[in-house]
PDB file of N, H, CA, C and O in Angstrom:
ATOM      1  N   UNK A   1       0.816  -1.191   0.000  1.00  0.00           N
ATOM      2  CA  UNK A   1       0.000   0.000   0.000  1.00  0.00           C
ATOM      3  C   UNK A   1       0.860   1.256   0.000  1.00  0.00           C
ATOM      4  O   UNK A   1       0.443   2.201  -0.669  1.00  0.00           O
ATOM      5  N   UNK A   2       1.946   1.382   0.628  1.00  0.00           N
ATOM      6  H   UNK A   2       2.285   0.614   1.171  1.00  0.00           H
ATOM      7  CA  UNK A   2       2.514   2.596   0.910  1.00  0.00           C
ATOM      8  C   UNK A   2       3.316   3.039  -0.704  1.00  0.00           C
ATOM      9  O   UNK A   2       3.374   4.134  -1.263  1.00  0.00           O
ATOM     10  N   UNK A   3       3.748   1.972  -1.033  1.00  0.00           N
ATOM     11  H   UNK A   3       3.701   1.083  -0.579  1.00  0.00           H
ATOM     12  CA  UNK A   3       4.714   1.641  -1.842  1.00  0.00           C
ATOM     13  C   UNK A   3       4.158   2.247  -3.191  1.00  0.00           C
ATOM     14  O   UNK A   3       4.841   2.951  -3.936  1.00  0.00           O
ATOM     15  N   UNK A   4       2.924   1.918  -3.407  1.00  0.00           N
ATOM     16  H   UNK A   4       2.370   1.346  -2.802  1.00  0.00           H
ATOM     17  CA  UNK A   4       1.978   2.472  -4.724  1.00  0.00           C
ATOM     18  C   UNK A   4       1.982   3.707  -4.401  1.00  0.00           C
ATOM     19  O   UNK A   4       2.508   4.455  -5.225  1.00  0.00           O
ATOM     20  N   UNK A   5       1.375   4.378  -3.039  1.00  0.00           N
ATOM     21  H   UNK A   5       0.948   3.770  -2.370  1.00  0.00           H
ATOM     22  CA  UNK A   5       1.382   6.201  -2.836  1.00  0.00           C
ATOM     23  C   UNK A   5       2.631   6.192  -2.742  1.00  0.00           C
ATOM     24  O   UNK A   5       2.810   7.301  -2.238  1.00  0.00           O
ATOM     25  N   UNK A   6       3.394   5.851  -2.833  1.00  0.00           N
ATOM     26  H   UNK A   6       3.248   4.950  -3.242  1.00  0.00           H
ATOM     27  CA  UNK A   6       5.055   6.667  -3.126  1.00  0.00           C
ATOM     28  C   UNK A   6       5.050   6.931  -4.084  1.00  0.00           C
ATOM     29  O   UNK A   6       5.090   8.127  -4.376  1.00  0.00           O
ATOM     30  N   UNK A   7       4.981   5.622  -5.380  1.00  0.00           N
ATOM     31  H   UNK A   7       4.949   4.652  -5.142  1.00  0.00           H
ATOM     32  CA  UNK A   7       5.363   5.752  -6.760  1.00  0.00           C
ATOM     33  C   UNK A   7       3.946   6.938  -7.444  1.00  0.00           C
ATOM     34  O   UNK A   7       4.181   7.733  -8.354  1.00  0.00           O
ATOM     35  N   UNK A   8       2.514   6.805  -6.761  1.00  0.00           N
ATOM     36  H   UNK A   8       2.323   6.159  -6.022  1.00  0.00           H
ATOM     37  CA  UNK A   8       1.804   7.642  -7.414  1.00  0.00           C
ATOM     38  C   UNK A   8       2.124   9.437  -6.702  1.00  0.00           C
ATOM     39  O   UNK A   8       1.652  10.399  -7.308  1.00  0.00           O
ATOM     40  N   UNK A   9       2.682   9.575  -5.829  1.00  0.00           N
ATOM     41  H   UNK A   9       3.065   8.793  -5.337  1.00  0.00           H
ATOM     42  CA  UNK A   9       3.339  10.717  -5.104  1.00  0.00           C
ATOM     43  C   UNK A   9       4.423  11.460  -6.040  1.00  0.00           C
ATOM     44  O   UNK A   9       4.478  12.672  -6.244  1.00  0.00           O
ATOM     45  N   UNK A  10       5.185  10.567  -6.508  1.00  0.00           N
ATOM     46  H   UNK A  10       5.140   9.582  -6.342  1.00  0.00           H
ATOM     47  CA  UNK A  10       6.484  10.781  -7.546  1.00  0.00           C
ATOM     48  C   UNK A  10       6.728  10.724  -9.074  1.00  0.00           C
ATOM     49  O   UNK A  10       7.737  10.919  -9.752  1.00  0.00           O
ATOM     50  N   UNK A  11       5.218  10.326  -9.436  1.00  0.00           N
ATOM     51  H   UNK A  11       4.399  10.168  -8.886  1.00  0.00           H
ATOM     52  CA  UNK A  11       5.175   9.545 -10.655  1.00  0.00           C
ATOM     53  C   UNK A  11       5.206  10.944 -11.620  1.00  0.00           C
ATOM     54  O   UNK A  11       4.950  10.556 -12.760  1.00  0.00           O
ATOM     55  N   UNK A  12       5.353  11.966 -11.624  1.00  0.00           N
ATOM     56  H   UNK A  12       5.561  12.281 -10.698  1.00  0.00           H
ATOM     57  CA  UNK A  12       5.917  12.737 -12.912  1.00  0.00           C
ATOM     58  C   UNK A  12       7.685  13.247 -12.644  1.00  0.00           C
ATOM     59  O   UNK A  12       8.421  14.006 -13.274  1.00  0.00           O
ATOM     60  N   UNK A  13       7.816  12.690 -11.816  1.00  0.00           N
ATOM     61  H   UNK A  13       7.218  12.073 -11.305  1.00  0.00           H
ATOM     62  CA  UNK A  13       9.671  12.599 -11.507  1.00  0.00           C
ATOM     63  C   UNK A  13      10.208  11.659 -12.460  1.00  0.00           C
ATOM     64  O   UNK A  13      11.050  11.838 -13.339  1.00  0.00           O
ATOM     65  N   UNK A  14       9.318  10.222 -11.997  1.00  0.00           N
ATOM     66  H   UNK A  14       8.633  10.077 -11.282  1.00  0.00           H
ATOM     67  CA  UNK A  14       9.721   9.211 -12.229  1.00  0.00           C
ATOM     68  C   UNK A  14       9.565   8.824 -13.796  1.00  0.00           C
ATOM     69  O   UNK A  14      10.134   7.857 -14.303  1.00  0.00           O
ATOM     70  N   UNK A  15       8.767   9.660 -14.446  1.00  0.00           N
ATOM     71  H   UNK A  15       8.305  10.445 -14.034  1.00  0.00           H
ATOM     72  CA  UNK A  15       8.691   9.388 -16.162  1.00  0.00           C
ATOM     73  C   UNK A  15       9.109  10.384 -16.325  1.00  0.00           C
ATOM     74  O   UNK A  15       8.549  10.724 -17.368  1.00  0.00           O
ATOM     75  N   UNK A  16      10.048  11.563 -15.891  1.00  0.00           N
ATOM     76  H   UNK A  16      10.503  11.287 -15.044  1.00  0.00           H
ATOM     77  CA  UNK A  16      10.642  12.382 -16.321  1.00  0.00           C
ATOM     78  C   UNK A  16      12.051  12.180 -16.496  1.00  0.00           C
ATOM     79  O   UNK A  16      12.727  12.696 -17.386  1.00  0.00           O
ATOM     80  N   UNK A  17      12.619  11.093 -15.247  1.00  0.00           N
ATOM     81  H   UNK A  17      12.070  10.674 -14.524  1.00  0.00           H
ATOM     82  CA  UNK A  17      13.529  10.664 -15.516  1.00  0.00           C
ATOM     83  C   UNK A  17      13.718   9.270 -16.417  1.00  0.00           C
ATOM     84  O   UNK A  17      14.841   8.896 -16.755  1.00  0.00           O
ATOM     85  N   UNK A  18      12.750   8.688 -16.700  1.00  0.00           N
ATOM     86  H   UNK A  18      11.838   8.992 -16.425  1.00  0.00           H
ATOM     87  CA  UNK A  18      12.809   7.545 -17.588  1.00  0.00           C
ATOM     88  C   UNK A  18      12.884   8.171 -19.324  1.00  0.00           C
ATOM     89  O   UNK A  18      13.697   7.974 -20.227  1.00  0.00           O
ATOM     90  N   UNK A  19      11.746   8.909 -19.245  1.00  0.00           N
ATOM     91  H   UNK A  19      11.086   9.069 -18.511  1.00  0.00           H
ATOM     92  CA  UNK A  19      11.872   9.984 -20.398  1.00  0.00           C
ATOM     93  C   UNK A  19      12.961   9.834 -20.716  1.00  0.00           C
ATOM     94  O   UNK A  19      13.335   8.848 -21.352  1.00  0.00           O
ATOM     95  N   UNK A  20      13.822  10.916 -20.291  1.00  0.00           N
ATOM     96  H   UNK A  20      13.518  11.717 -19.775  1.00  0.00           H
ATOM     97  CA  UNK A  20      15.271  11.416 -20.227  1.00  0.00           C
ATOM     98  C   UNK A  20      16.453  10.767 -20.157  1.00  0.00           C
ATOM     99  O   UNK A  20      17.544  11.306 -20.343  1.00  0.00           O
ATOM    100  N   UNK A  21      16.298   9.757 -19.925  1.00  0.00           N
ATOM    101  H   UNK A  21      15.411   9.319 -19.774  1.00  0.00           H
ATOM    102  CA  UNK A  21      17.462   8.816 -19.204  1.00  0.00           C
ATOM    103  C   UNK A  21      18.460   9.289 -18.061  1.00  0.00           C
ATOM    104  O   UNK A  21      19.677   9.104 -18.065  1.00  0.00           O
ATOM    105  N   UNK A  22      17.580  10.052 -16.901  1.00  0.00           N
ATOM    106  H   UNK A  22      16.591  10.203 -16.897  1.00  0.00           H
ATOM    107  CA  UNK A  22      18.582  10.563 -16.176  1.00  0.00           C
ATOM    108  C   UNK A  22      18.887   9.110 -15.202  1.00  0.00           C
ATOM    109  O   UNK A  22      18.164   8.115 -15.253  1.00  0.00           O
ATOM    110  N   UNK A  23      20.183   9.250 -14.275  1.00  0.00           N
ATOM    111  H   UNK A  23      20.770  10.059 -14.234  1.00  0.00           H
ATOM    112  CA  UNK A  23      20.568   8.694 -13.511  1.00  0.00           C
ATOM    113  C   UNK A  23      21.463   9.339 -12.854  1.00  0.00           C
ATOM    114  O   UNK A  23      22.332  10.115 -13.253  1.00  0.00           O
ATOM    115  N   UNK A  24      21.010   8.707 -11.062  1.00  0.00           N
ATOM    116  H   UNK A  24      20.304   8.077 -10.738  1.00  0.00           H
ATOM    117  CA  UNK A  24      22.063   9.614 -10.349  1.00  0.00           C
ATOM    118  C   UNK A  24      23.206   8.523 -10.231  1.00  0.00           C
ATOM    119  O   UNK A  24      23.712   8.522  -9.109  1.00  0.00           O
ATOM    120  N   UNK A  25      23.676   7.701 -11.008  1.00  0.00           N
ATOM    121  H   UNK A  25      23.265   7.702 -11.919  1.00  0.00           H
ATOM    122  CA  UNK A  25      25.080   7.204 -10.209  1.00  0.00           C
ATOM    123  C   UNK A  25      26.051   7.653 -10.569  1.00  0.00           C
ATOM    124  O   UNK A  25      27.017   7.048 -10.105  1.00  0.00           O
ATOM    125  N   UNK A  26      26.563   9.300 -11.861  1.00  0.00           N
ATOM    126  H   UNK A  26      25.778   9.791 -12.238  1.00  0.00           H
ATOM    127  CA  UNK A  26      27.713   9.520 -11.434  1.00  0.00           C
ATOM    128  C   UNK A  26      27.693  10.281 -10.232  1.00  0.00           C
ATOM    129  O   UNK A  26      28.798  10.424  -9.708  1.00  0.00           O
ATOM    130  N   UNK A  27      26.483  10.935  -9.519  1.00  0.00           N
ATOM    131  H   UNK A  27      25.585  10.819  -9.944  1.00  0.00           H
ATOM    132  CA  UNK A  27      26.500  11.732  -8.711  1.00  0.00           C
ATOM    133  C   UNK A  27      26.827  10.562  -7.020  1.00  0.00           C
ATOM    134  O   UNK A  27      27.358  11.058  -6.027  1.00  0.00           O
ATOM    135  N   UNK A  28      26.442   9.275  -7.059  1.00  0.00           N
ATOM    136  H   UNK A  28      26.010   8.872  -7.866  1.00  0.00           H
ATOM    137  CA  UNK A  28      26.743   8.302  -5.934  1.00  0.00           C
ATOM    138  C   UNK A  28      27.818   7.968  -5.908  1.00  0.00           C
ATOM    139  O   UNK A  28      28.258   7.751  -4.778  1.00  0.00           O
ATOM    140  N   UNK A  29      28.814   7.751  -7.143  1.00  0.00           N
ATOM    141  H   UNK A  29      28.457   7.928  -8.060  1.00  0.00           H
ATOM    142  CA  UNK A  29      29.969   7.516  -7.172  1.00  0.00           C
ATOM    143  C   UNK A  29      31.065   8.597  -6.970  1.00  0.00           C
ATOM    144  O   UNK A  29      32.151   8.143  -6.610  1.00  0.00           O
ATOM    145  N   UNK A  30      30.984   9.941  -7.133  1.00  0.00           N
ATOM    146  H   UNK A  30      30.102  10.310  -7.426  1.00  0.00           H
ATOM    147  CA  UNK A  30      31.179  11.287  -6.771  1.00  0.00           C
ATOM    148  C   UNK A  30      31.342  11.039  -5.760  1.00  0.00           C
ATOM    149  O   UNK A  30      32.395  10.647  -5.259  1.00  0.00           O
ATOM    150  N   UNK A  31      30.039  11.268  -5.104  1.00  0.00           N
ATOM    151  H   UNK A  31      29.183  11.586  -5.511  1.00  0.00           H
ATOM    152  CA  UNK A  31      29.797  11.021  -3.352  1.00  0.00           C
ATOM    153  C   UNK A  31      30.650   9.932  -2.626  1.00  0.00           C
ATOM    154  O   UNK A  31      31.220  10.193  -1.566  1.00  0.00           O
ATOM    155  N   UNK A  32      30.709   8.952  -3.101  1.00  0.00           N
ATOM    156  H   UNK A  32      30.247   8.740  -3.962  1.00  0.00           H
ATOM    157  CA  UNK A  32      31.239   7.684  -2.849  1.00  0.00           C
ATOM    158  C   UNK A  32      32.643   8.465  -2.360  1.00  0.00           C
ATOM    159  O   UNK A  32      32.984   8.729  -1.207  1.00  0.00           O
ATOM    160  N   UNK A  33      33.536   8.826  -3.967  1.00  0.00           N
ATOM    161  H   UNK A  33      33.258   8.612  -4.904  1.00  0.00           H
ATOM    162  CA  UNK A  33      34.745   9.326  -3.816  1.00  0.00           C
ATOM    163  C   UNK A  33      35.032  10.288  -3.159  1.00  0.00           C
ATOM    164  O   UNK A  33      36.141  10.018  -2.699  1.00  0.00           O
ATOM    165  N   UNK A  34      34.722  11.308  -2.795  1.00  0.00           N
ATOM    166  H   UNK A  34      33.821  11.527  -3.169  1.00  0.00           H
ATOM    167  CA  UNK A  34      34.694  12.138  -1.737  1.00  0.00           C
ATOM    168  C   UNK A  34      34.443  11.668  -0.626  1.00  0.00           C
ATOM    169  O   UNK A  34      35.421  11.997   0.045  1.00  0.00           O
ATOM    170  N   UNK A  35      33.727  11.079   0.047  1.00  0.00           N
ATOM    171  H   UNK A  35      32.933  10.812  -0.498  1.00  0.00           H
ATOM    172  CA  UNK A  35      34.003  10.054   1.308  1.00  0.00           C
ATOM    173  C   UNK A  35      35.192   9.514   1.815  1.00  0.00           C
ATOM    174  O   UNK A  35      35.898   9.782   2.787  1.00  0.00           O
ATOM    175  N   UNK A  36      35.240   8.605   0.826  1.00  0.00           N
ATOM    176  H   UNK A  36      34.666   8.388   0.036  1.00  0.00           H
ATOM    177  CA  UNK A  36      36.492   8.124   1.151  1.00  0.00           C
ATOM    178  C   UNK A  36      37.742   9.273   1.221  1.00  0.00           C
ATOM    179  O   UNK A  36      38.422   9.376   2.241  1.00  0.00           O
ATOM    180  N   UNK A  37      37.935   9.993   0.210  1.00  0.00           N
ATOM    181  H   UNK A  37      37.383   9.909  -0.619  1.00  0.00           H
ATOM    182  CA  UNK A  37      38.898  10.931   0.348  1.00  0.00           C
ATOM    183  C   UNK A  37      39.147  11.703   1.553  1.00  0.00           C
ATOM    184  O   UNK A  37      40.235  12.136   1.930  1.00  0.00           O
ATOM    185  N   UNK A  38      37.885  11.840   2.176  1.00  0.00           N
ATOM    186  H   UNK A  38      37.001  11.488   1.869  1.00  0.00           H
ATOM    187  CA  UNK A  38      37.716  12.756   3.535  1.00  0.00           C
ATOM    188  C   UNK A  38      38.027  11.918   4.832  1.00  0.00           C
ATOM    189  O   UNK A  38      38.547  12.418   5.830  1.00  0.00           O
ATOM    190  N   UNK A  39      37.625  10.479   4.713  1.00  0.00           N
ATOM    191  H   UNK A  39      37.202  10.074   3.902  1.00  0.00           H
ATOM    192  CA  UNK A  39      37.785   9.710   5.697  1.00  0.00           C
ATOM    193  C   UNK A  39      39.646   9.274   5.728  1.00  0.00           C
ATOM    194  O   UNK A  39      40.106   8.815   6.773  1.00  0.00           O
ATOM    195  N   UNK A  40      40.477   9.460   4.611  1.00  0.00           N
ATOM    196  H   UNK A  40      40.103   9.833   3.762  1.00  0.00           H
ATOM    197  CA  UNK A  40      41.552   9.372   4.529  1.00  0.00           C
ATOM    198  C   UNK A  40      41.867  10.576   5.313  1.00  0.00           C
ATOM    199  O   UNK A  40      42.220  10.583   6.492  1.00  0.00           O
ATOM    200  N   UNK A  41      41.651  11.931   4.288  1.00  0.00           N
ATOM    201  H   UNK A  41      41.364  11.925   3.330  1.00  0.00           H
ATOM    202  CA  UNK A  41      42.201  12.904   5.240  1.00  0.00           C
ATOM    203  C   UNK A  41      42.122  12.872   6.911  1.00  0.00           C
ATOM    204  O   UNK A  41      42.638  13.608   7.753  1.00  0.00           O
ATOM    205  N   UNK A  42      41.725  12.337   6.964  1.00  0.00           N
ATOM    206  H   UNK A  42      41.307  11.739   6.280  1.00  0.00           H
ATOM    207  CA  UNK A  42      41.129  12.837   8.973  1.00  0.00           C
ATOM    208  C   UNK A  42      42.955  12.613   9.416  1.00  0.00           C
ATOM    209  O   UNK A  42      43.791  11.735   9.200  1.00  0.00           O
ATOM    210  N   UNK A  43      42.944  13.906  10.111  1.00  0.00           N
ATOM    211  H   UNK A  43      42.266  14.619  10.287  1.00  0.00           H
ATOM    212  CA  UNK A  43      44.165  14.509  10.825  1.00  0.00           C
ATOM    213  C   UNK A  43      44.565  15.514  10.076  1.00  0.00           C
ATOM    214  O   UNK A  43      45.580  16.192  10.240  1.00  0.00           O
ATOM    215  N   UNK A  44      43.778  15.609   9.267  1.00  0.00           N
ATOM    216  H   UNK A  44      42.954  15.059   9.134  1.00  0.00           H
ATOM    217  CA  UNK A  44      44.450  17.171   8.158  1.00  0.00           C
ATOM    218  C   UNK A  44      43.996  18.299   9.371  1.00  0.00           C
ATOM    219  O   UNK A  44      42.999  18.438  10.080  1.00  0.00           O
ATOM    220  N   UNK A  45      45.371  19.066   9.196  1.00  0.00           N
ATOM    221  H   UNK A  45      46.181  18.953   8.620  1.00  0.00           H
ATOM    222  CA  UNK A  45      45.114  20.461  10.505  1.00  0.00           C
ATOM    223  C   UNK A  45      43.631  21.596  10.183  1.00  0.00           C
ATOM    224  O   UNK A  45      42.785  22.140  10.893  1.00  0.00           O
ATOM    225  N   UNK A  46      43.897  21.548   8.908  1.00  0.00           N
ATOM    226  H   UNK A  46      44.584  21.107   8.331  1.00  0.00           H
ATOM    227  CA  UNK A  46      42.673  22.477   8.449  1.00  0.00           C
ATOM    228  C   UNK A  46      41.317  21.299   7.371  1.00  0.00           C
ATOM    229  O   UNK A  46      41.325  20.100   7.092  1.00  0.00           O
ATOM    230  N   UNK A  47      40.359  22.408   7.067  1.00  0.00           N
ATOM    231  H   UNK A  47      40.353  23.382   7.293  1.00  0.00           H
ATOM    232  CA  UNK A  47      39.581  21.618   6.574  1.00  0.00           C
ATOM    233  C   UNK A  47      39.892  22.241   4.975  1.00  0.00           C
ATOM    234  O   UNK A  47      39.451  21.784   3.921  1.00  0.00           O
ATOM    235  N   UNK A  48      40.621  23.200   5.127  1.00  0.00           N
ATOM    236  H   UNK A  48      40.979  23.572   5.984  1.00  0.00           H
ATOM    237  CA  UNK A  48      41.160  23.185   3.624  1.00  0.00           C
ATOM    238  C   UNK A  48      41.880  22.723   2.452  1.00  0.00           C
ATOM    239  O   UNK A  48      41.909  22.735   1.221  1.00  0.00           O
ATOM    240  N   UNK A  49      42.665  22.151   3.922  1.00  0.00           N
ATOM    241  H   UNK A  49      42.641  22.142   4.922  1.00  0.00           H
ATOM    242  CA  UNK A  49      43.871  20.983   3.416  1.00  0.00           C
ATOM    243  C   UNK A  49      42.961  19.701   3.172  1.00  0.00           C
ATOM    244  O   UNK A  49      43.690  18.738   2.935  1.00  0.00           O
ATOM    245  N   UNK A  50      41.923  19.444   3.156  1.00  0.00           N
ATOM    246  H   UNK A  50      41.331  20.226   3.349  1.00  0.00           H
ATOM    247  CA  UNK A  50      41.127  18.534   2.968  1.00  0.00           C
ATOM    248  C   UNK A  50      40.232  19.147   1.721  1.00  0.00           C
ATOM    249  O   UNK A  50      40.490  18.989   0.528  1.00  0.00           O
ATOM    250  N   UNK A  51      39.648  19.533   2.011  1.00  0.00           N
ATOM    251  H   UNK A  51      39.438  19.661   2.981  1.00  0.00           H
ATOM    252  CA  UNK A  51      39.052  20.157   0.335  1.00  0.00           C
ATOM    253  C   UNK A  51      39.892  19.961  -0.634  1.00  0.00           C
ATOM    254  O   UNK A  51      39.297  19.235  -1.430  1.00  0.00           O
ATOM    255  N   UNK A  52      41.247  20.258  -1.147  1.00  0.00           N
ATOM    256  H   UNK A  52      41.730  20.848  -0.500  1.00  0.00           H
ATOM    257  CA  UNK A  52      42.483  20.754  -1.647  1.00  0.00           C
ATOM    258  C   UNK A  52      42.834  19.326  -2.230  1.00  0.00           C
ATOM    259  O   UNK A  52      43.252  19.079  -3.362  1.00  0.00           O
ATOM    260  N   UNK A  53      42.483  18.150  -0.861  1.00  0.00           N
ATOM    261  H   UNK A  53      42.144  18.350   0.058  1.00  0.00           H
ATOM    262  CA  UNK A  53      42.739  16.914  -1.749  1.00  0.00           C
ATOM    263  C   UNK A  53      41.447  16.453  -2.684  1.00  0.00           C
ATOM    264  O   UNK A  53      41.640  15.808  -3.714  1.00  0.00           O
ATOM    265  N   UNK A  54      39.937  16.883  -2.190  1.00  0.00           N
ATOM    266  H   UNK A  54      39.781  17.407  -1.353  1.00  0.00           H
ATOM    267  CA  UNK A  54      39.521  16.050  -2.963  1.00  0.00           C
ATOM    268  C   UNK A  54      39.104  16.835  -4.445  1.00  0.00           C
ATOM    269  O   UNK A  54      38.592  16.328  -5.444  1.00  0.00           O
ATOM    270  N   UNK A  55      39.494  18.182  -4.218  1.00  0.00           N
ATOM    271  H   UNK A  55      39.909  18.594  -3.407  1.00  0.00           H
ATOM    272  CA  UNK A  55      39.757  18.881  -5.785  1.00  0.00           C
ATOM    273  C   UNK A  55      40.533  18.415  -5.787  1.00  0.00           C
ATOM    274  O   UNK A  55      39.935  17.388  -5.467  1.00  0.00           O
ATOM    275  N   UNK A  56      42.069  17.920  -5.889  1.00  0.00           N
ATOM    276  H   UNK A  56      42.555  18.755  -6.149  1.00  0.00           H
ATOM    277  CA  UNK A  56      42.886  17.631  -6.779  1.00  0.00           C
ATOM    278  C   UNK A  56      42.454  15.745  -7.008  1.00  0.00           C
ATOM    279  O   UNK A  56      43.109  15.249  -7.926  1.00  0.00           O
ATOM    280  N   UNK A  57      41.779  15.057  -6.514  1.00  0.00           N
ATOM    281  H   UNK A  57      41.248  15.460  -5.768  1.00  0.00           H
ATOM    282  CA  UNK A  57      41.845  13.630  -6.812  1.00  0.00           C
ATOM    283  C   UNK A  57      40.186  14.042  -7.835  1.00  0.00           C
ATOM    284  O   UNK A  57      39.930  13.053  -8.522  1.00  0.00           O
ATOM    285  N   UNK A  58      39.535  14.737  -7.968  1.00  0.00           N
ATOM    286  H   UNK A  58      39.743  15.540  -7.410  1.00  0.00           H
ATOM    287  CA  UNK A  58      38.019  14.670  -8.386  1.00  0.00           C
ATOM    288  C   UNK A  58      38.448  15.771  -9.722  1.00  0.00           C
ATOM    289  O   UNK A  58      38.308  15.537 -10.922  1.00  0.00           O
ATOM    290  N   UNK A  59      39.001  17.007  -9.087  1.00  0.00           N
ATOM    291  H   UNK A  59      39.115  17.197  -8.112  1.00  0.00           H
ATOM    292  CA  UNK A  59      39.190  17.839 -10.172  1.00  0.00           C
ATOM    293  C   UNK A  59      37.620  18.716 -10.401  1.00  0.00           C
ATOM    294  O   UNK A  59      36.579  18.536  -9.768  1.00  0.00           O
ATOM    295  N   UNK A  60      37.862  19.619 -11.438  1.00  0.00           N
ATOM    296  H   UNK A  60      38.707  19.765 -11.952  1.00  0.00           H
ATOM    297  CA  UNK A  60      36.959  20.920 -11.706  1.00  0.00           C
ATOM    298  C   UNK A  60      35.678  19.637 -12.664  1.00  0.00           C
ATOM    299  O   UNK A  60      35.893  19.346 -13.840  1.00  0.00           O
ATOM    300  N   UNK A  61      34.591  19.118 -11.975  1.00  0.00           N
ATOM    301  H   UNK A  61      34.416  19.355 -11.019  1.00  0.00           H
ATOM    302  CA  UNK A  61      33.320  17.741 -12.184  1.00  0.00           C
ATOM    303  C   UNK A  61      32.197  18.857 -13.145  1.00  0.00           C
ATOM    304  O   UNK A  61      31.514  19.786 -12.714  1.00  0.00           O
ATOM    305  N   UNK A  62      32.307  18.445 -14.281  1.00  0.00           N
ATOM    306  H   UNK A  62      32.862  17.690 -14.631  1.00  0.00           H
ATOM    307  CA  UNK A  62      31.409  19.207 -15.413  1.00  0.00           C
ATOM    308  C   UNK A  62      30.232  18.562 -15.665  1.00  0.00           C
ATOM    309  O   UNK A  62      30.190  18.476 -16.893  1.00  0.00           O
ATOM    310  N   UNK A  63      29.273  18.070 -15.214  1.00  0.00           N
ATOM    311  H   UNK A  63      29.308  18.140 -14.217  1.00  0.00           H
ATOM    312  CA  UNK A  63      28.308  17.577 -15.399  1.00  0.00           C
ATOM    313  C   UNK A  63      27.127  18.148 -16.491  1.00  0.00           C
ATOM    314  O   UNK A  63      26.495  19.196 -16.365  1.00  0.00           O
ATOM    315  N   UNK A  64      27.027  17.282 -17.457  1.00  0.00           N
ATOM    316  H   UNK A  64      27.541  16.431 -17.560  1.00  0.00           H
ATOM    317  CA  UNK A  64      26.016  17.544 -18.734  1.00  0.00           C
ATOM    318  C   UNK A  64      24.588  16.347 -18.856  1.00  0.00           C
ATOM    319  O   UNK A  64      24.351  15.193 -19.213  1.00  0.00           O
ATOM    320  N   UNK A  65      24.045  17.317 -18.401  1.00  0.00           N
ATOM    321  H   UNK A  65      24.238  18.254 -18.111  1.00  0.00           H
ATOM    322  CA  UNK A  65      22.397  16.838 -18.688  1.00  0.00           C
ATOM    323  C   UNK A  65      22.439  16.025 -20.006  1.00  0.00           C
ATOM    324  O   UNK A  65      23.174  16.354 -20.937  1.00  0.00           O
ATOM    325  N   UNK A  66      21.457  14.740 -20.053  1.00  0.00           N
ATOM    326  H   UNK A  66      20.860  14.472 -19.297  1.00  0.00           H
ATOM    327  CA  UNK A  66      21.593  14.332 -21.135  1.00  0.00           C
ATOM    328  C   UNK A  66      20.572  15.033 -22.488  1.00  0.00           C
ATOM    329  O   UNK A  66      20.669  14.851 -23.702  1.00  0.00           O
ATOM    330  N   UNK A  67      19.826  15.684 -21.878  1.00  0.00           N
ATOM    331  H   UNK A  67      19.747  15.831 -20.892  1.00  0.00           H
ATOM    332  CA  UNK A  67      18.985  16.491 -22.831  1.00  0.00           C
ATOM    333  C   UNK A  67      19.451  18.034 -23.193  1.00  0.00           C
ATOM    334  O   UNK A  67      18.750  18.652 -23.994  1.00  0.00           O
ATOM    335  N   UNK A  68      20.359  18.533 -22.749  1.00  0.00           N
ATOM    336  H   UNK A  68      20.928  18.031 -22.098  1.00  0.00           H
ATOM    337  CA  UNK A  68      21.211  19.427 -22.846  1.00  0.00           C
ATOM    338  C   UNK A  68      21.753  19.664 -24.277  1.00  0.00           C
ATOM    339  O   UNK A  68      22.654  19.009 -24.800  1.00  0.00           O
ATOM    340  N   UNK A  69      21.080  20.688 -24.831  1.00  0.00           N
ATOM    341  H   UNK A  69      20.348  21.221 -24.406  1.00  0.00           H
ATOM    342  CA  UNK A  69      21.871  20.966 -26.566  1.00  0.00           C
ATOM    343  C   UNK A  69      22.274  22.999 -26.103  1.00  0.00           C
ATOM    344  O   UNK A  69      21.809  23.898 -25.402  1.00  0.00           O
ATOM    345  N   UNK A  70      23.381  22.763 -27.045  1.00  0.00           N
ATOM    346  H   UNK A  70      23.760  22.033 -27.614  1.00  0.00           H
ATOM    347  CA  UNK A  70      23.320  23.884 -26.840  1.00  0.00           C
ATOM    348  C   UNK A  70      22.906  24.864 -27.691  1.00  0.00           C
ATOM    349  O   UNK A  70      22.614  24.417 -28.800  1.00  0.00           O
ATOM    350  N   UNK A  71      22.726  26.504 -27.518  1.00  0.00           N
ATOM    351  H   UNK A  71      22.964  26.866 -26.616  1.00  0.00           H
ATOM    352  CA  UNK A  71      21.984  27.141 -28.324  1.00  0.00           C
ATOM    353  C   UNK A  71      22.258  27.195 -29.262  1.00  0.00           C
ATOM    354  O   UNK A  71      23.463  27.131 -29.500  1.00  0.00           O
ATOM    355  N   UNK A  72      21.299  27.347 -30.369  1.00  0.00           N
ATOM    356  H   UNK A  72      20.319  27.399 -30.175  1.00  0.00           H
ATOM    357  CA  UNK A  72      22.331  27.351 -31.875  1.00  0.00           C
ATOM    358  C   UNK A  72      21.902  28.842 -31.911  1.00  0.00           C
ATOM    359  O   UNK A  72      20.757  28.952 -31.472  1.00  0.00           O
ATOM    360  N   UNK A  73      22.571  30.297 -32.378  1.00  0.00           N
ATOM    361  H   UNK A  73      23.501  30.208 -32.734  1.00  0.00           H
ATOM    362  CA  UNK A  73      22.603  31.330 -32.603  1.00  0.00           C
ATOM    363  C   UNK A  73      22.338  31.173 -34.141  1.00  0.00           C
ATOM    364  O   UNK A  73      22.871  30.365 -34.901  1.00  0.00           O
ATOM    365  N   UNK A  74      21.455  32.063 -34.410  1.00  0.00           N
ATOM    366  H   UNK A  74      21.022  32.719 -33.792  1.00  0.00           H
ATOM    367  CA  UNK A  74      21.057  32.753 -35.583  1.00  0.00           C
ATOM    368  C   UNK A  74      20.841  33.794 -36.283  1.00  0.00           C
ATOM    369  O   UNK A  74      20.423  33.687 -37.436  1.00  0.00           O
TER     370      UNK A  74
END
């Protein structure tokens, strides 16, 4: 019972992302990696020196919508 009012609660998310083909797992695997990176750092003096690593192991993350075109000028 609950399970149907979830999916009927969500259900223009949920064919919006089927539509589309969105998916969040580069965003879990992101997450993932930053975790771990942070759980390594622990003893870094600052929390900058921790940021600092997981920009340099992740880097400047450009994420493109898959329905994303860009403008054509005319």
């Amino acid at each position: 019972m609950t399970t149907a009012r979830t999916i009927r609660k969500h259900r223009d998310g949920i064919t919006a992302a089927i539509d589309r083909g969105l998916s969040n797992g580069r965003h879990e695997g992101l997450n993932n990696k930053v975790r771990l990176i942070i759980r390594r750092a622990y003893g870094f003096h600052s929390a900058e020196a921790a940021l600092a690593t997981v920009m340099l192991a992740c880097g400047p993350v450009n994420l493109k919508l898959p329905y994303h075109t860009p403008p054509t000028h005319m």
